[in-house]
C-alpha positions as CSV (number, residue, x, y, z in Angstrom):
1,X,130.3,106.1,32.1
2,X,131.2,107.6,35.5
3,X,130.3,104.8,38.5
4,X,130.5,106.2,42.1
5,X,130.1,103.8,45.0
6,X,130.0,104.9,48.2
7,X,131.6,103.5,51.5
8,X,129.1,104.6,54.2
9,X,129.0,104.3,57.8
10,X,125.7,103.3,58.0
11,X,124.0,104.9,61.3
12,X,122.2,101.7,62.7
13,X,118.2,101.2,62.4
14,X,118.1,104.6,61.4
15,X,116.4,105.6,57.7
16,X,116.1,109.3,58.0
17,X,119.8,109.8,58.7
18,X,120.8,107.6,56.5
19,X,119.5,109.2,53.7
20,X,120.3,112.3,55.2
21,X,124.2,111.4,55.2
22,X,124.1,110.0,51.4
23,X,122.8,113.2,50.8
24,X,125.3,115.1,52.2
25,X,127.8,112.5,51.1
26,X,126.3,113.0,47.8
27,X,126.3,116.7,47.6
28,X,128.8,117.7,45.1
29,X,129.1,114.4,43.2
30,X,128.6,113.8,39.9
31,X,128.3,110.4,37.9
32,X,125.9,108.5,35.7
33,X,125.6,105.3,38.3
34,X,125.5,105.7,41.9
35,X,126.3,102.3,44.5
36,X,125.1,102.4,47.5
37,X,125.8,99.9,50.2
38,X,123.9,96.5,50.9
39,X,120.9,97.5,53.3
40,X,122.0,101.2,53.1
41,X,118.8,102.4,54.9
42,X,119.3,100.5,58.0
43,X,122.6,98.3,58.3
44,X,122.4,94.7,58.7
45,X,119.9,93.5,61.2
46,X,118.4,90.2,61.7
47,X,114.8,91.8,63.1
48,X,113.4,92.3,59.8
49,X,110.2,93.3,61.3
50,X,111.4,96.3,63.1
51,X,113.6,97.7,60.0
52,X,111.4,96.9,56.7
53,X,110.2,99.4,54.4
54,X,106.8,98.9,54.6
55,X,105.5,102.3,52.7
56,X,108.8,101.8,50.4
57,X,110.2,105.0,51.6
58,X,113.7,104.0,50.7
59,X,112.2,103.2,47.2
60,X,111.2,106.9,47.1
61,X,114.3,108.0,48.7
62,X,116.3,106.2,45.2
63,X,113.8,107.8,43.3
64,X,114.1,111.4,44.6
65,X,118.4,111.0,44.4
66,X,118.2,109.6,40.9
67,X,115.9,112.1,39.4
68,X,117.8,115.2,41.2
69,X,121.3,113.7,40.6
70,X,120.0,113.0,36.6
71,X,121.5,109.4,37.9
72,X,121.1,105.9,38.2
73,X,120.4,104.5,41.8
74,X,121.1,101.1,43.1
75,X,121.4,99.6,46.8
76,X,119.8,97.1,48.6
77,X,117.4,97.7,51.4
78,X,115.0,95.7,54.0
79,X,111.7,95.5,52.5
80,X,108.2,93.9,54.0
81,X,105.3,92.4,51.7
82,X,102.8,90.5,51.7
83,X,103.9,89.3,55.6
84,X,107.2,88.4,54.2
85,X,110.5,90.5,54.5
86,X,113.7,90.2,51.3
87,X,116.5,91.8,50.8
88,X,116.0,93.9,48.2
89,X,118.4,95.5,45.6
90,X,116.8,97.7,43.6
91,X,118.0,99.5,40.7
92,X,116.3,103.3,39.8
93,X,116.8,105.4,36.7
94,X,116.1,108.8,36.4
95,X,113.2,108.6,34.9
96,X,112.1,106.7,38.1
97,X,111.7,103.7,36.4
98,X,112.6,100.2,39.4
99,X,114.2,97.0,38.5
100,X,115.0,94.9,41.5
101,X,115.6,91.4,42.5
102,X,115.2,90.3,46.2
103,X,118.3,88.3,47.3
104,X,116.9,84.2,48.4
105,X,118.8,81.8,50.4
């Protein structure tokens, strides 16, 4: 099993160049189980409410890299539901199927 993790510099509050730069990052790699970086989509920030996935679009941004890359997918990300906000690692297959566990304190 081939396991690339990536060291990104995340690009603050910012989802669509995020996944534009593990993209490009990305590009020519190949491997079986992609990591990507706690809260990948959006770096650390403690205003939950202005950087949660609320239409799970960094859900669907794993799905889309795991099916192209024939890979698993697994990061953590800022999520919103229900009028509560977690910290969300999800883990996606290829064959888009989600596990994920949302970090408590």
């Amino acid at each position: 099993m081939k396991i690339i993790g990536l060291n990104l510099d995340i690009i603050w509050k910012n989802k669509a160049e995020n996944f534009n730069l593990i993209e490009k990052e990305l590009q020519n790699q190949e491997a079986d189980l992609f990591l990507l970086p706690e809260m990948f989509s959006t770096g650390f920030c403690m205003d939950a409410s202005e950087v949660s996935d609320r239409n799970l679009e960094s859900l669907e941004f794993l799905k889309k890299m795991a099916k192209e890359k024939n890979a698993a997918f697994c990061g953590s990300t800022p999520v919103e539901e229900n009028g509560k906000f977690y910290n969300r690692m999800y883990f996606v297959q290829p064959d888009s199927q989600v596990e994920f566990y949302d970090k408590r304190h």
